[in-house]
FIKOLZA-1660 file (N, C-alpha, C; in steps of 0.1 Angstrom, whole numbers, plus 5000, padded with zeros to 4 digits):
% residues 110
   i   px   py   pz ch aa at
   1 3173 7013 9928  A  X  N
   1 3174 6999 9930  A  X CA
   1 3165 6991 9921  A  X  C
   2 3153 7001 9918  A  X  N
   2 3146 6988 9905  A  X CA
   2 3147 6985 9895  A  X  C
   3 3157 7000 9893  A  X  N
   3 3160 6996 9880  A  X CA
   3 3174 6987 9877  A  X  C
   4 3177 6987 9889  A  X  N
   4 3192 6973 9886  A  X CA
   4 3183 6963 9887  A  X  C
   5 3172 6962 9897  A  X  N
   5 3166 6947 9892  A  X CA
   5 3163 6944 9878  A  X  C
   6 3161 6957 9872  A  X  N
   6 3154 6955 9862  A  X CA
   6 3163 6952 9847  A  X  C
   7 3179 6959 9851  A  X  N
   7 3184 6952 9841  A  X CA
   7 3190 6943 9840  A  X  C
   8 3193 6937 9860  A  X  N
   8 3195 6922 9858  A  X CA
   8 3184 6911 9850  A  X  C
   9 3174 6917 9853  A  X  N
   9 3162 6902 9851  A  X CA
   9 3164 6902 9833  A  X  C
  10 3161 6917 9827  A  X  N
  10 3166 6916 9810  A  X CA
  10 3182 6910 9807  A  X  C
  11 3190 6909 9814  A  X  N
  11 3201 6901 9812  A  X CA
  11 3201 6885 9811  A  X  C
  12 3195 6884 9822  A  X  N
  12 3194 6868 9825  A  X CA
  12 3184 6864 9818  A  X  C
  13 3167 6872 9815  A  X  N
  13 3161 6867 9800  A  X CA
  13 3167 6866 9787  A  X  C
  14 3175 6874 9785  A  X  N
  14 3183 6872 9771  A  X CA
  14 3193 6861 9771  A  X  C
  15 3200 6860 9782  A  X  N
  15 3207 6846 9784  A  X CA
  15 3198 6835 9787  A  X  C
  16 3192 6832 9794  A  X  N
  16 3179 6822 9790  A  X CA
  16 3178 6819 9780  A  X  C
  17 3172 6829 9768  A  X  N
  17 3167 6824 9751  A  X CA
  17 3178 6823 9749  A  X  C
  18 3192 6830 9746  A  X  N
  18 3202 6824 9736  A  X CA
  18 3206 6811 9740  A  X  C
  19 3204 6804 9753  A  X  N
  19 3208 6789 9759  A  X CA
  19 3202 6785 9754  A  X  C
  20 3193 6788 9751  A  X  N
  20 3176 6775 9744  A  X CA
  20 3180 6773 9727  A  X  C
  21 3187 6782 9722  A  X  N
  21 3188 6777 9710  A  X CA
  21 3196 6769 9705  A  X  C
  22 3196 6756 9699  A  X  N
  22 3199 6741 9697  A  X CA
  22 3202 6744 9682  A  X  C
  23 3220 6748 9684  A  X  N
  23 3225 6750 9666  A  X CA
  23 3228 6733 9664  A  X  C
  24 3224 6732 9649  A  X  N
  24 3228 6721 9640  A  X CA
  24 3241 6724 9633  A  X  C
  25 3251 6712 9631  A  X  N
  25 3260 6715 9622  A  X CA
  25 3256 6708 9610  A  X  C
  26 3263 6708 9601  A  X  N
  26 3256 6701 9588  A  X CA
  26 3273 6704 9576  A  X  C
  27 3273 6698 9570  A  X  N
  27 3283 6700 9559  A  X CA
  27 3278 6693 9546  A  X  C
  28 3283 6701 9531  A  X  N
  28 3278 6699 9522  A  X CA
  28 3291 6702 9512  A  X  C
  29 3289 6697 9500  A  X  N
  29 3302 6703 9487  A  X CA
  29 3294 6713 9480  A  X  C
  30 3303 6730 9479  A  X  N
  30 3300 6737 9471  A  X CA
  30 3307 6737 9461  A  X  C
  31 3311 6736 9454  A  X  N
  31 3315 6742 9439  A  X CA
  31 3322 6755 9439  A  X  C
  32 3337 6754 9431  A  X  N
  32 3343 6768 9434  A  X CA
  32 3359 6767 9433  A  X  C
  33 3369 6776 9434  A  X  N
  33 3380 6775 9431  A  X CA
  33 3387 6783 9437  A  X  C
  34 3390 6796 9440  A  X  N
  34 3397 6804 9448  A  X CA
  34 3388 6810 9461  A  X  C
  35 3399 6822 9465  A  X  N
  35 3395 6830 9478  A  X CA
  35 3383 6838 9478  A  X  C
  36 3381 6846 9464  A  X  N
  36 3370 6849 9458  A  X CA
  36 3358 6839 9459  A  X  C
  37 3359 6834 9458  A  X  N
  37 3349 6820 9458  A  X CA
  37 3346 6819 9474  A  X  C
  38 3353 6814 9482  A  X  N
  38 3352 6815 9493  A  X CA
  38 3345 6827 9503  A  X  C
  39 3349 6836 9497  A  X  N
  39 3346 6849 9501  A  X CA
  39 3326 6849 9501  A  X  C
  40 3325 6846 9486  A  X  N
  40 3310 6851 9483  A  X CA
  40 3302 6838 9486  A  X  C
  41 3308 6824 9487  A  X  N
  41 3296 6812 9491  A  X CA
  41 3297 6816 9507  A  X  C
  42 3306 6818 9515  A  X  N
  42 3306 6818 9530  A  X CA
  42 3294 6835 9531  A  X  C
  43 3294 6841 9526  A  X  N
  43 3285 6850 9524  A  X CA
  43 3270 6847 9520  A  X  C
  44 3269 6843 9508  A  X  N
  44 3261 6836 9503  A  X CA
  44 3247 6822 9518  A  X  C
  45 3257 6821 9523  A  X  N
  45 3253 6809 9534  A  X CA
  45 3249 6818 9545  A  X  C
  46 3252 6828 9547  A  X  N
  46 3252 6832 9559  A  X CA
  46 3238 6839 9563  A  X  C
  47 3227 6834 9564  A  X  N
  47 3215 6839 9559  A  X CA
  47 3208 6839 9575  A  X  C
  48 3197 6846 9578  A  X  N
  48 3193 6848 9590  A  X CA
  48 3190 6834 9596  A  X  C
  49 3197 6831 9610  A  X  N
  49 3197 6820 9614  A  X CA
  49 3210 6811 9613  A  X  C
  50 3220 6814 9604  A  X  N
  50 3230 6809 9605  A  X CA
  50 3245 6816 9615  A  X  C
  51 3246 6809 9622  A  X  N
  51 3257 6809 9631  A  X CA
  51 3271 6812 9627  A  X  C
  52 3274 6802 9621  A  X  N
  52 3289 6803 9612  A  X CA
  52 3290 6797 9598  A  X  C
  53 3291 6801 9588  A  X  N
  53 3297 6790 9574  A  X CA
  53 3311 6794 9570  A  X  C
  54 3318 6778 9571  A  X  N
  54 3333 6782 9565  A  X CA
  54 3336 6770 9554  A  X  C
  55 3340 6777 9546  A  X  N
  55 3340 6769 9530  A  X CA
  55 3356 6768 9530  A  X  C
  56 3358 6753 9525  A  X  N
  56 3371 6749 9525  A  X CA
  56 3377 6749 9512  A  X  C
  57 3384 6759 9508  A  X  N
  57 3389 6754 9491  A  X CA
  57 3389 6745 9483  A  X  C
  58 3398 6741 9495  A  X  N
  58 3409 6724 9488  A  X CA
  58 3397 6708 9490  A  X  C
  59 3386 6709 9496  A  X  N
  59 3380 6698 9500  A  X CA
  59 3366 6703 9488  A  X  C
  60 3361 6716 9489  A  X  N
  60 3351 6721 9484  A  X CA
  60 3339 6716 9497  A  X  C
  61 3345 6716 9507  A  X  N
  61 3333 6714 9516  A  X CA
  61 3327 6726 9525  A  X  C
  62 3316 6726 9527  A  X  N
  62 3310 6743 9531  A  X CA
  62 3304 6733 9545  A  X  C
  63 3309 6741 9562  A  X  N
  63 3305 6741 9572  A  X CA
  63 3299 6747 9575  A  X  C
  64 3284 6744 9578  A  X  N
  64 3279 6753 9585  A  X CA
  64 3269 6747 9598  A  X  C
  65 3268 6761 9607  A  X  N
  65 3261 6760 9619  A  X CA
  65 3249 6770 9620  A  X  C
  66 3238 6762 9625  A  X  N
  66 3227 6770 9622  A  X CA
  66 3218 6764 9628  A  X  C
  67 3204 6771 9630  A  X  N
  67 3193 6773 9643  A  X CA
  67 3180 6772 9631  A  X  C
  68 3179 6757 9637  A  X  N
  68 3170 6753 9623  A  X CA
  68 3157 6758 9628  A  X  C
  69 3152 6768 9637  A  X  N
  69 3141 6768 9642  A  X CA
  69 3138 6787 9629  A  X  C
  70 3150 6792 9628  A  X  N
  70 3153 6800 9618  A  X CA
  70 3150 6799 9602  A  X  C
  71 3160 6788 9601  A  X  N
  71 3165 6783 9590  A  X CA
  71 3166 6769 9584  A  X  C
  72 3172 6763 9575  A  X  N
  72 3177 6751 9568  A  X CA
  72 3188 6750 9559  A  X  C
  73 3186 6739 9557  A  X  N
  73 3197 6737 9545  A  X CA
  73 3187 6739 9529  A  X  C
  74 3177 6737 9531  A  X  N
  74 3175 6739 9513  A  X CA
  74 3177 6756 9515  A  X  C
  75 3173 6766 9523  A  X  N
  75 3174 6781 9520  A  X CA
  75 3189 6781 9523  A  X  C
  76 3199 6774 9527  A  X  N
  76 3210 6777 9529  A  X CA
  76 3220 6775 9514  A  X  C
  77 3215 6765 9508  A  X  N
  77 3215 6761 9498  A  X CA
  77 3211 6766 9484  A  X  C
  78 3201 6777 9483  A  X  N
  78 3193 6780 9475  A  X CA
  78 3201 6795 9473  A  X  C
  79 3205 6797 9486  A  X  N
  79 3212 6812 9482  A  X CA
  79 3224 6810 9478  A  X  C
  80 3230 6801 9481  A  X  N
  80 3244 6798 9477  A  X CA
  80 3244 6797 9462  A  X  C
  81 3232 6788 9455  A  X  N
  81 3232 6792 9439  A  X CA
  81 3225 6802 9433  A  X  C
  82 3222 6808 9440  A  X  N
  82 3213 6822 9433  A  X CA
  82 3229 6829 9433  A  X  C
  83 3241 6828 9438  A  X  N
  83 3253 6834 9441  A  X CA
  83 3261 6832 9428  A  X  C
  84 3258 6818 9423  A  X  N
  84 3263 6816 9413  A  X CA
  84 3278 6800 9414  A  X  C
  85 3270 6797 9424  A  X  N
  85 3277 6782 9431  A  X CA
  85 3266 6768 9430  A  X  C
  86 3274 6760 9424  A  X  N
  86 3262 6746 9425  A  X CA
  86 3264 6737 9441  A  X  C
  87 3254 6738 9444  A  X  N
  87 3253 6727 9457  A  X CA
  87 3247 6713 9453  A  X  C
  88 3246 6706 9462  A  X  N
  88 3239 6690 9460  A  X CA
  88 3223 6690 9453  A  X  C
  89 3221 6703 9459  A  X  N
  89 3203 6702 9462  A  X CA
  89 3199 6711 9447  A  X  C
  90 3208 6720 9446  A  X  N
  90 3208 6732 9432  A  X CA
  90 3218 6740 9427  A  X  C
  91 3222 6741 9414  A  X  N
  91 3222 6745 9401  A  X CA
  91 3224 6759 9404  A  X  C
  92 3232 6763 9399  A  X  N
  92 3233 6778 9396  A  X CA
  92 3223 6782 9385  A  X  C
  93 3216 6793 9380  A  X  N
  93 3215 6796 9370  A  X CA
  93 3228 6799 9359  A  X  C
  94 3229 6792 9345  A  X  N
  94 3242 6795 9335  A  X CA
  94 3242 6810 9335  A  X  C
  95 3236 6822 9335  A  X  N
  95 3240 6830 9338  A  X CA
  95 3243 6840 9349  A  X  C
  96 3239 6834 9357  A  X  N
  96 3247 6839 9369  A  X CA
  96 3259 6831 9376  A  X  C
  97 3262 6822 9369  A  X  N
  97 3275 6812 9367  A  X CA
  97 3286 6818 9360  A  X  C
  98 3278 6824 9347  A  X  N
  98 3288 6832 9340  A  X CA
  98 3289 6841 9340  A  X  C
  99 3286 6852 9349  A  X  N
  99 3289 6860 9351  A  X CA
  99 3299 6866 9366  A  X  C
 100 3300 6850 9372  A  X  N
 100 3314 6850 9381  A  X CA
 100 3327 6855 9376  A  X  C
 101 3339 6860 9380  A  X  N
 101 3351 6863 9377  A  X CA
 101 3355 6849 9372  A  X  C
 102 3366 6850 9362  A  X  N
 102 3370 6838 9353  A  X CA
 102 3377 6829 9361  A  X  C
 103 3383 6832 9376  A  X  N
 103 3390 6824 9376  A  X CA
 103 3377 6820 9391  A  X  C
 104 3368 6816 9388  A  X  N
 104 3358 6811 9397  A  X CA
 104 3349 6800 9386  A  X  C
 105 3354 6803 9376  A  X  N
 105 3345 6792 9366  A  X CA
 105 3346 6778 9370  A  X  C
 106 3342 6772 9373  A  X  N
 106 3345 6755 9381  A  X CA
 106 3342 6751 9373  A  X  C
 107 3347 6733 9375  A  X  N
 107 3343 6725 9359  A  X CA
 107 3326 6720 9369  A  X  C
 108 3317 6725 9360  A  X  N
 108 3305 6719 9359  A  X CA
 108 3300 6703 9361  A  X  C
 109 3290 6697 9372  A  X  N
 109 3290 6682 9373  A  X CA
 109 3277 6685 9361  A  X  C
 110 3273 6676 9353  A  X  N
 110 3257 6680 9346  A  X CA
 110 3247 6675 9352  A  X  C
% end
């Protein structure tokens, strides 16, 4: 019997903390061109603390949800161009730009 108390009370503690966490949504423009593209910025974004990111081809807008007590948007941001995608906030490095597949080359803002 104590031990069912015991794994109710660890149930309902773990439900307690996941209720307390207060996700932010946020949306931004990534840079990018195909599914490929999609594939590695929604990857790219998905960094401890993030909930969901879904990158829209046709709009170039990247959704994401996330537990800023984790995370943010500049680290959300910062891996997305270490990936080889420009966000608002940063710049790809040119060679890790150019070294994406060709049909991911996006025309460049300067």
């Amino acid at each position: 019997m104590k031990f069912l108390g015991l794994v109710s009370f660890c149930c309902f503690l773990s439900l307690s903390l996941m209720a307390q966490t207060s996700w932010e949504n946020a949306r931004f423009e990534v840079m990018g061109n195909c599914n490929m593209c999609k594939k590695t910025i929604e990857k790219a974004a998905t960094v401890k603390g993030v909930k969901k990111a879904k990158w829209d081809k046709k709009t170039k807008i990247l959704s994401v949800t996330f537990d800023p007590k984790q995370t943010g948007l500049d680290k959300i941001q910062l891996q997305i161009a270490a990936a080889g995608y420009d966000t608002p906030k940063y710049r790809a490095n040119d060679e890790t730009y150019d070294s994406l597949h060709s049909c991911c080359h996006y025309d460049r803002k300067k």
